[in-house]
N, C-alpha and C positions, 0 to 999 in steps of 0.2 A: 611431449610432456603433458599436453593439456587433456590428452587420453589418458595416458596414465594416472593421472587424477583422476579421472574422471571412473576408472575400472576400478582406482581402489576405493573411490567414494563406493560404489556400491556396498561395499562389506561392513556399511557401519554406516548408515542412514539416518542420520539425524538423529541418532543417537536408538533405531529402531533393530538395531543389531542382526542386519543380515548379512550372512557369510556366506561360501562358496557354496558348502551344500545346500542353500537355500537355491541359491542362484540355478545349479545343476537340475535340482527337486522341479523348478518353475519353469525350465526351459525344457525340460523332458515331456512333462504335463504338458504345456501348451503345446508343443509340437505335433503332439500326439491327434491332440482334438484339432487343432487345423489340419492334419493330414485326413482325419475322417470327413471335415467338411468338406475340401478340396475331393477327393475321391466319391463323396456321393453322390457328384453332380455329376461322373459320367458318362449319366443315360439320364441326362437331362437338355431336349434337343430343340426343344418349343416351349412357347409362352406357357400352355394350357399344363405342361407337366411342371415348369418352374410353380405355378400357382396352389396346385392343386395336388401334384405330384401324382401318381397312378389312380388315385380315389380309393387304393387298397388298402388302406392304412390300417394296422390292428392298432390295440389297445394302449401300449407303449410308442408307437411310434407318433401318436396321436394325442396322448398328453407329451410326449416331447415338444411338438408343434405349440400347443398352448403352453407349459412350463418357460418355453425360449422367451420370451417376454414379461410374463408374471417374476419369474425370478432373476432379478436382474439388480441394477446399482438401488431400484428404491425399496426393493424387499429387502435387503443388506446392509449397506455401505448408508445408503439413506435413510431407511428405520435406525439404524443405530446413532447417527448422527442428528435425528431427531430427540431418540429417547434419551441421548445424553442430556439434552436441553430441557426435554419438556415429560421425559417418562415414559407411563405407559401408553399416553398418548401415541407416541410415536406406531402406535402397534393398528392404526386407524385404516392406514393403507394397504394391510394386507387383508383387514377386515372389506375396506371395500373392493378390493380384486376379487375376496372372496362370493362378496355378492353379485358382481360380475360376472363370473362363470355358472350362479343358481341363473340369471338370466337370459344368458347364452344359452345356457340350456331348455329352459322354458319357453322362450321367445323368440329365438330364432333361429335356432337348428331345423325343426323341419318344413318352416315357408322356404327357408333359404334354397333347400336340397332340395324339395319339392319341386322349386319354379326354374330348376336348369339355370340360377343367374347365380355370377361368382362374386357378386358384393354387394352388402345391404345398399348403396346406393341404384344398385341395375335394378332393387324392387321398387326404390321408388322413381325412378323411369317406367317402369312397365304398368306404377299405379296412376301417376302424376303427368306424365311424359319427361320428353327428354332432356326439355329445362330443367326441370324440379331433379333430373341425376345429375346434372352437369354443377349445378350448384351446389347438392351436396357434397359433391366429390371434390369440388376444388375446395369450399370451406373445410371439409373433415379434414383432408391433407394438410393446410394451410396448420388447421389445428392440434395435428396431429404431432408436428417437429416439436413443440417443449417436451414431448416425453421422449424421442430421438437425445435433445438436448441434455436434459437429466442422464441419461446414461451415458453421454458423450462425457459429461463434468465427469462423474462416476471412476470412469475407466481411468479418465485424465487426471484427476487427484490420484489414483492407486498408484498406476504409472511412475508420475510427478513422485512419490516417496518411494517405493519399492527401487526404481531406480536414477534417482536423484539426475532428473533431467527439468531442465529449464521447461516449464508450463506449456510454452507454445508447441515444444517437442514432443509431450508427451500428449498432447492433441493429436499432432500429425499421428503419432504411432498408432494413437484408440483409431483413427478415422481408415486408415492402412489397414491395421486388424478386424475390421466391420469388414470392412470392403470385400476383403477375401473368405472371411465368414458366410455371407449372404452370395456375393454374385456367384457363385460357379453350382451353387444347390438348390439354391430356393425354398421351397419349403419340404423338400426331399432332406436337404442338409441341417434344416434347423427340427424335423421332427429327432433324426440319429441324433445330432448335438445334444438337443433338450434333454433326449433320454439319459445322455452321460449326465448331463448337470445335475439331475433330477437326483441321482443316485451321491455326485459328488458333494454338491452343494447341501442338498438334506443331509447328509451324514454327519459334514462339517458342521452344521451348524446344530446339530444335537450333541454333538463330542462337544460345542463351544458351551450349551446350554449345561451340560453335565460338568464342566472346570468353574461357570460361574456359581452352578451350585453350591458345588464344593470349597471353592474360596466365602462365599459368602454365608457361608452356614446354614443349607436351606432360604434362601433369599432373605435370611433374616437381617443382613445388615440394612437392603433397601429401607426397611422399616426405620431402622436405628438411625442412620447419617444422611437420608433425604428425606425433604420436607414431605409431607404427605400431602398438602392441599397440591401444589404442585409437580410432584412425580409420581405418588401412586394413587393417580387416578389415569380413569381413560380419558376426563376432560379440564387436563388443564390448560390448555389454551382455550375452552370456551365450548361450552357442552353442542352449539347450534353449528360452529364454525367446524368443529372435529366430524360431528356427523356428515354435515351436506359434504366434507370434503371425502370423508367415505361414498358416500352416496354418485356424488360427479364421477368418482373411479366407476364404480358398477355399471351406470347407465352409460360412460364412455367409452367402454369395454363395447359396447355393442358395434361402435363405427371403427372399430380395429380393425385393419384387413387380416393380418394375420391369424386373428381369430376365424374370421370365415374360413381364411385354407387352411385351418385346421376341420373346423367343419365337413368342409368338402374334400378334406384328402381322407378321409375317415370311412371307412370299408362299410359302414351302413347308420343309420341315426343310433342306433341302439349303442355302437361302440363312442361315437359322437358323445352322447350324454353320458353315459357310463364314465368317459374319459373327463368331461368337466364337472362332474359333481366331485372324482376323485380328487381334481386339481380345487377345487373350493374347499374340501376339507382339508389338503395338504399346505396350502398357503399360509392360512392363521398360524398354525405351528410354529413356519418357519420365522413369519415376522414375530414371535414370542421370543423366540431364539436369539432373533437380532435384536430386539429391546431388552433383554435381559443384559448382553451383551453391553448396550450401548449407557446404560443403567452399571455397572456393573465399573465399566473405564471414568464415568462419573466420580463416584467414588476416590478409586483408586489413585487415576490420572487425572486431576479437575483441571489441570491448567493447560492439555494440551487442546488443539485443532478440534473439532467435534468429528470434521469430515474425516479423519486419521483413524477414532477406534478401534471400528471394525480390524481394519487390516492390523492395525499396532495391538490388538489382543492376539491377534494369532501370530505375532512375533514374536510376542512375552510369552507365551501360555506353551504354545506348541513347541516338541521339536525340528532342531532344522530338517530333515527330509521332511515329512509332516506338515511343515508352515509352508515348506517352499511347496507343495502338492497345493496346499488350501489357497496359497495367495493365487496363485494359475486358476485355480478353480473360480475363486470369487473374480479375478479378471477375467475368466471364460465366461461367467454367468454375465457379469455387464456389457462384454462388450456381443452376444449373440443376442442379449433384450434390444439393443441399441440397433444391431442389423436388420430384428424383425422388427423394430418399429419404423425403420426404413425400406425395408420390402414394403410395410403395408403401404406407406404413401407413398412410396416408387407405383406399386402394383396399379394402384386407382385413381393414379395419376397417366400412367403410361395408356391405357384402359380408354381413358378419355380421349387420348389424343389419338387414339387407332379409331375411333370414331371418326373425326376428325378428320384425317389422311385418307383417302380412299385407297392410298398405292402400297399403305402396308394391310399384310394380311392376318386378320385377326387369328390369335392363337398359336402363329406360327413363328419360325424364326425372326424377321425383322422386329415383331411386338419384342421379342424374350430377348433380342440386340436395344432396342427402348428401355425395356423395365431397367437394364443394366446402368442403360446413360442415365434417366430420372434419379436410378436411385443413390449413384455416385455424387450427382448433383442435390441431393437433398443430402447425404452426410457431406460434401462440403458447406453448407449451408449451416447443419449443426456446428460444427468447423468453426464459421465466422462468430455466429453467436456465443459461443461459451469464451470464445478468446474476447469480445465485446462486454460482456457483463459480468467475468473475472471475480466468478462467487457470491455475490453477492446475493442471489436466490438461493435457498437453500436445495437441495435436490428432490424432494418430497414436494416444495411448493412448486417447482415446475411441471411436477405429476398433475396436481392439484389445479392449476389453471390448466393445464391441455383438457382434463376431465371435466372441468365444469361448459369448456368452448365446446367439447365435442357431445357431450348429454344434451347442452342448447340447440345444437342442430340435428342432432341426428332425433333425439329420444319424441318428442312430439311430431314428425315426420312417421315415425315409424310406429309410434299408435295409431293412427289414421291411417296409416298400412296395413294393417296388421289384423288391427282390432277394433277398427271401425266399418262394420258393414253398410252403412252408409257413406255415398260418395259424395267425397268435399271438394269443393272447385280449387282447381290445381294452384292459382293466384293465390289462396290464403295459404297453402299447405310452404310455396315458395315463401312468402311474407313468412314465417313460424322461421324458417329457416335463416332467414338473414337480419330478423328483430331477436331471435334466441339468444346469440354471439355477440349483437349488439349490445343485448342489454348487459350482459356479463360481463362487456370488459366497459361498460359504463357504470355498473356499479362497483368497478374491482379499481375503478380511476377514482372516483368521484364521491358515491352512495353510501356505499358499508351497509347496506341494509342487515338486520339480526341474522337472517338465514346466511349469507354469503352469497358470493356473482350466481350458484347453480341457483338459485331459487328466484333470481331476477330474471335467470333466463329463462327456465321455465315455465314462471307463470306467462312471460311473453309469448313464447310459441302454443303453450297450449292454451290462452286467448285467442290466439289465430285461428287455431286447430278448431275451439267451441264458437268460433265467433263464424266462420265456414261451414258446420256443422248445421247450426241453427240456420242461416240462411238457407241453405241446400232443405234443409226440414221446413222451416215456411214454405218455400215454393212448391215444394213436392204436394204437401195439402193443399197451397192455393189453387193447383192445377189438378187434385182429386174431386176438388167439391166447388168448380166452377160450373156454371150453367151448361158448358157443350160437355163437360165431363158426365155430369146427374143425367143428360137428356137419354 
């Protein structure tokens, strides 16, 4: 009996009115894209191909890689659940993904491929030594699960409505569907994926963008029924706080693993950059799409969930074949952003500890038997913490602080990499790294400084970085224009 309840709750969801063919539409769809992921990985036999996958990659397969993450619950499900709140604000975080991928491209595509190493941390080991990777690696990881987390919420609120399961359930299921997403392809499986999303998810959300149109008259109701100081600007939560939190995304973007094996699974730098300026132009879109959106159920719905919109406009809006395709879609898009943000800190985590082991052998099967265990263990880890703090962060601010922790360690580490030709002693370059995080979640406790945590951290580590820099430059002259030096 308590099934049967529970099969017919499905067809009328909290009043979200989904029916069989919806049901049918959503289970054909996902099935489909899990058998691509499951099927891509079986010439996938070692570490070095889960990461990197052949290094053949064209054009497509290689914005798939990068799309699997960019497009995911906080381009969606989270810009629209923003914009409902706060406008077009909400549209902040696909602006800074977008900058993120102008950077990826400028900065670190070709040291990366250059220097044979498969994660910005292996450069700053090979500039700094082995402390100075070991530290990043564990702190980027460390920093890296709120954005795991956010799509883990993501998937589990869709879930949680679409098919009226008790919260804890619909956790298990997001963390079950990662699992099988990621482990058997790796970045072989998320470039194919990406590609589908790329194609499903943009389409849907210009068909969403083209119905809000059209109900709202040319956006003219925005104007008419929300307040304009705050929704139709890009700063109404705070001109200093919107930016830097753009800003943490772009610079954060740098210590993503999954980006780098995009990078390196990419058949040459020219398709590499080619493929993320594409992805930098096609992001802003999408998140216009979901703000409009999230804008649009504002209006219409003012009293429902904010996290519900997205998915409850295309229950309303769409027909059932149609909705049930688009809800699979948008749960495919969150829960593969969720898997690559677990490969990445599976990946450079597993990385470190084959260092570590001398009995397993790097690149081969036992590492690619590791990545699988880390990374199972980091989405149970997502797992505990969404069921722990039960929404109460929105899904955007969890972006938001993973970016400002991971721009403080990595982003000043990696100008003195990069782009400092002058060598800075490795103790201040380590200090930038572990005062950067510090200071961000000391101001995000305590400070509030104007800028937000990324600008406490920042200036922290790049005091380290100048404060290194100069001394390394005194001594250098003291030891040019010393007496045994002149004689």
């Amino acid at each position: 009996m308590p099934f049967a309840c529970w099969v017919s709750g499905m067809f009328d969801i909290g009043g979200m009115g989904l029916g069989p063919v919806h049901i049918v539409a959503f289970s054909i769809t996902f099935l489909v894209i899990i058998t691509v992921s499951i099927r891509s990985g079986r010439n996938v036999r070692d570490a070095d191909t889960f990461v990197a996958g052949h290094g053949k990659g064209g054009l497509g397969i290689t914005m798939g890689v990068f799309m699997s993450l960019a497009v995911g619950g906080g381009c969606t499900i989270g810009t629209a659940q923003l914009a409902f709140q706060f406008g077009f604000s909400g549209m902040w975080f696909t602006l800074g993904t977008s900058l993120g991928f102008v950077l990826l491209a400028q900065l670190l595509t070709v040291p990366l491929r250059n220097s044979g190493q498969k994660t910005v941390h292996d450069l700053f080991a090979a500039r700094f030594g082995t402390v100075a990777g070991t530290v990043s690696t564990i702190l980027s990881g460390v920093c890296m699960l709120p954005t795991a987390v956010s799509q883990v919420a993501s998937a589990s609120i869709l879930l949680g409505q679409v098919l009226a399961v008790p919260h804890k359930l619909s956790v298990a299921i997001t963390i079950a569907l990662m699992l099988v997403t990621v482990l058997f392809g790796g970045v072989i499986a998320s470039g194919y994926v990406g590609r589908i999303k790329i194609l499903l998810t943009g389409g849907a959300l210009l068909v969403c963008l083209a119905l809000v149109i059209f109900h709202t008259y040319g956006l003219r109701t925005f104007w008419e029924e929300l307040p304009a100081a705050s929704y139709i600007t890009l700063f109404s939560r705070g001109g200093a706080r919107d930016l830097f939190n753009a800003v943490a995304i772009g610079f954060g973007m740098l210590a993503i693993q999954s980006n780098a094996m995009g990078i390196l699974s990419a058949k040459s730098v020219a398709t590499a950059k080619r493929a993320l300026y594409i992805c930098a132009a096609i992001v802003p879109l999408l998140g216009f799409c979901s703000t409009c959106v999230g804008m649009y159920m504002r209006t219409a719905y003012p009293q429902i969930d904010p996290a519900v919109s997205f998915p409850l406009f295309i229950l309303r809006y769409f027909p059932p074949a149609a909705g049930g395709v688009l809800i699979a879609t948008l749960l495919l898009s969150v829960v593969t952003s969720g898997a690559n943000a677990s490969m990445g800190i599976g990946v450079i985590l597993s990385r470190e500890i084959v260092r570590r082991l001398k009995c397993i052998r790097p690149g081969g099967r036992g590492e690619l038997l590791l990545n699988r265990i880390v990374i199972t263990a980091v989405l149970l880890s997502c797992m505990a913490l969404v069921l722990v703090q039960k929404g109460q962060i929105t899904i955007l601010d969890w972006n938001y602080i993973s970016g400002s922790l991971r721009s403080a360690i990595v982003f000043p580490a990696f100008w003195a990499t990069v782009r400092c030709k002058r060598s800075i002693p490795r103790g201040y370059v380590i200090a930038a790294m572990l005062l950067g995080p510090m200071s961000v979640v000391c101001d995000y406790l305590f400070l509030n400084i104007q800028g937000g945590p990324l600008t406490a951290g920042l200036l922290a580590g790049f005091l380290c970085v100048l404060v290194g820099w100069l001394r390394e430059h005194h001594t250098t002259n003291g030891e040019a224009t010393s007496p045994k030096n002149t004689e």
